[in-house]
Phi, psi and omega in degrees: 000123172277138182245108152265121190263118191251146184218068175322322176204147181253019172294135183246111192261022166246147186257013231273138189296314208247028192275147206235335179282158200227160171059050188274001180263327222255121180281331167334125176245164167273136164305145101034284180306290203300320187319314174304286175333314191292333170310263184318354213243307169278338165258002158277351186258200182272005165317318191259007186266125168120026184213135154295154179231177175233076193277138167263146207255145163178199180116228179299250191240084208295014179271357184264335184281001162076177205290301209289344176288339178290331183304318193279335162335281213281000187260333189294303201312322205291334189315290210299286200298056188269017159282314188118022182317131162315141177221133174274138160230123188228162186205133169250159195175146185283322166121337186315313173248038181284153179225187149345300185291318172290339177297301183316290209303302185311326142208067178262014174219028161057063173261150188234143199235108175304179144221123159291066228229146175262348191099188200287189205295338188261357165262292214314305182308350195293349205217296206279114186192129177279188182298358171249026159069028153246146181322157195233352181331293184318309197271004161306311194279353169282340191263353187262347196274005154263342189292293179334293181259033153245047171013062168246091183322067150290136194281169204233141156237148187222126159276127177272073189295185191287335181282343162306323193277024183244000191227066195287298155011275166262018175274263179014290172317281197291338178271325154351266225276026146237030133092038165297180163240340186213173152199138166267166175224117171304152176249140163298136194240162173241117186196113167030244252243321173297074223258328193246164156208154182302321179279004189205059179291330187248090157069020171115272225320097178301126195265162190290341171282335222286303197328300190285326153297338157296301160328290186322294177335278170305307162332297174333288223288321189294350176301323203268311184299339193312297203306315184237048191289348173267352166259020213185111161260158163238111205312323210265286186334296147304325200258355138330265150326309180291304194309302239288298211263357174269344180253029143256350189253012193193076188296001173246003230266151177206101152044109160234091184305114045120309205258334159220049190256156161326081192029069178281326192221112176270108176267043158057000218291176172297322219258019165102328212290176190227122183253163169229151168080284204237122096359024035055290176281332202292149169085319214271163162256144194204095180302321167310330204238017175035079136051029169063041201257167158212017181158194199224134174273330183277307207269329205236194182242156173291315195288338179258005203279343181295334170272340175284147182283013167295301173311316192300305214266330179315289182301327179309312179290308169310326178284344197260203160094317200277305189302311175271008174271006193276312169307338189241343199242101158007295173313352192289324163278020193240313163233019185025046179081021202281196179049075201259337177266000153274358209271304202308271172324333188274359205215322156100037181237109201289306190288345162320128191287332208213144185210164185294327180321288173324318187278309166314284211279343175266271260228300188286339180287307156346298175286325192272343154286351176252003156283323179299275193312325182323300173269052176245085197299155173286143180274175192266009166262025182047006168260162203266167206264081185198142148319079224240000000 
């Protein structure tokens, strides 16, 4: 599966304290033009043969470029698309301006819809806040609870500040009883727009309370989650269990995140420009990294883009990243070097081994998910006996 992170406008109708995208005020949308091109430009070239693809609609609040660009999306794909690609549609979104009319759109066109949610209203508000420094929760549930009764299912993504790892409990409670089907979790981060995070306050350096509240944190929630691990994913959890059950059916099988394949993650701008690996990157400055552009959509073909020495200086420091963490870190095969735009903002080194993300969501979750599973007997078909 090809992932194109399309990020139509980086305008934003949130303020989020930890938000990683710059310029969430600059009203600017992608044209029409650019939209085409960019369209015609992945399918006419071989990026995508042998592959199914995905676009994910995202940035600020990518639902402000409004319904008819979605519109003109999907006809330009059916244009285009004279291979017969399998095509994925995906949208993260704060939920705010969904309406009637976006439900009708989303699913007459298979869209599958992120929510952006903090858990309940006194942690979401704490972070998730609009440009007038008020909470935005109330109207986020308004907009899923449209989603809910024109019976469209979506998953949550929730960011974990340091005050989230005192409440597993009521994160838990909440995506249950108002009807996600799933959620993942982000950690606050130091990422492009973002300069601080709560969980790594003295110089990058994770403290020894943060560690033990994490743990704790992740202990709880899998406890709690257990009883409905076949009804409810939790994102960190499942992709645990699959690498788990793919190096027991393979002791040699080892991770290739997504973030650091060959234009594994293709990014997008409004004004057309092309980013790689991480979505993340886009926007950021970088004298080393040409600001993490590595082409155009009006100026390059998709078949050449692997080849320029924009992609070149780029991809080299990720491949020197992969090498020394496979050398240094246990973990590596579990996580194949991933989190390569956090190693980077926290370190301003792409090839740097460790960022908080690696130590959280890689190293300390690991452990504690494989303390889990230690007591869990095995099915006789060597996978473990749980609902994975």
């Amino acid at each position: 599966m090809r992932l194109i992170v399309v990020q139509p406008t980086s305008l934003c109708n949130l303020d989020c304290s930890y938000c990683y995208v710059p310029n969430r005020q600059d009203k600017t949308m992608m044209s029409f033009d650019v939209l085409e091109e960019m369209i015609k430009n992945i399918f006419s070239s071989s990026f995508l043969d042998g592959h199914n693809v995905e676009f994910l609609w995202h940035a600020g609040e990518p639902l402000l470029a409004g319904i008819k660009f979605y519109e003109k999306a999907i006809s330009l794909i059916e244009k285009y698309n004279v291979k017969n690609i399998e095509v994925h549609q995906s949208v993260q979104t704060n939920a705010i301006p969904i309406t009637d009319q976006w439900c009708d759109f989303f699913a007459k066109h298979n869209f599958n819809v992120g929510i952006s949610v903090d858990g309940p209203k006194f942690l979401h508000d704490k972070n998730r806040r609009n440009w007038s420094n008020k909470g935005s929760f109330d109207q986020v549930m308004r907009g899923f609870c449209k989603l809910r009764s024109h019976d469209i299912g979506t998953g949550a993504l929730c960011v974990l500040t340091r005050e989230h790892l005192d409440y597993p409990e009521e994160l838990f409670k909440f995506f249950i009883e108002n009807g996600f089907e799933s959620v993942g979790f982000n950690i606050e981060e130091i990422d492009n727009a973002n300069l601080t995070s709560s969980l790594n306050l003295d110089k990058n350096i994770i403290s020894s309370e943060t560690l033990i509240r994490f743990r704790t944190f992740f202990s709880k929630l899998y406890d709690i989650w257990l009883p409905y691990s076949g009804k409810f994913d939790i994102r960190e959890f499942q992709d645990f269990f699959n690498v788990s059950n793919l190096k027991i059916s393979d002791s040699s099988y080892v991770r290739e995140p997504d973030e650091t394949k060959n234009l594994g993650i293709v990014t997008i701008h409004k004004n057309g420009d092309i980013s790689p690996f991480s979505p993340e990157f886009a926007g950021a400055e970088s004298e080393k990294y040409n600001n993490f552009i590595i082409g155009n959509v009006f100026e390059d073909k998709f078949d050449d883009l692997m080849f320029k020495n924009e992609y070149q200086v780029i991809y080299r420091d990720i491949e020197k990243k992969k090498e020394s963490c496979q050398k240094e870190c246990q973990y590596f095969s579990i996580c194949g070097g991933d989190y390569a735009s956090n190693s980077y903002f926290e370190s301003g080194d792409i090839s740097q081994t460790h960022s908080t993300a690696c130590k959280l969501l890689r190293q300390e979750l690991s452990d504690i998910l494989l303390e889990k599973l230690i007591k869990t007997k095995y099915e006789s078909d060597g996978k473990y006996s749980m609902a994975i």
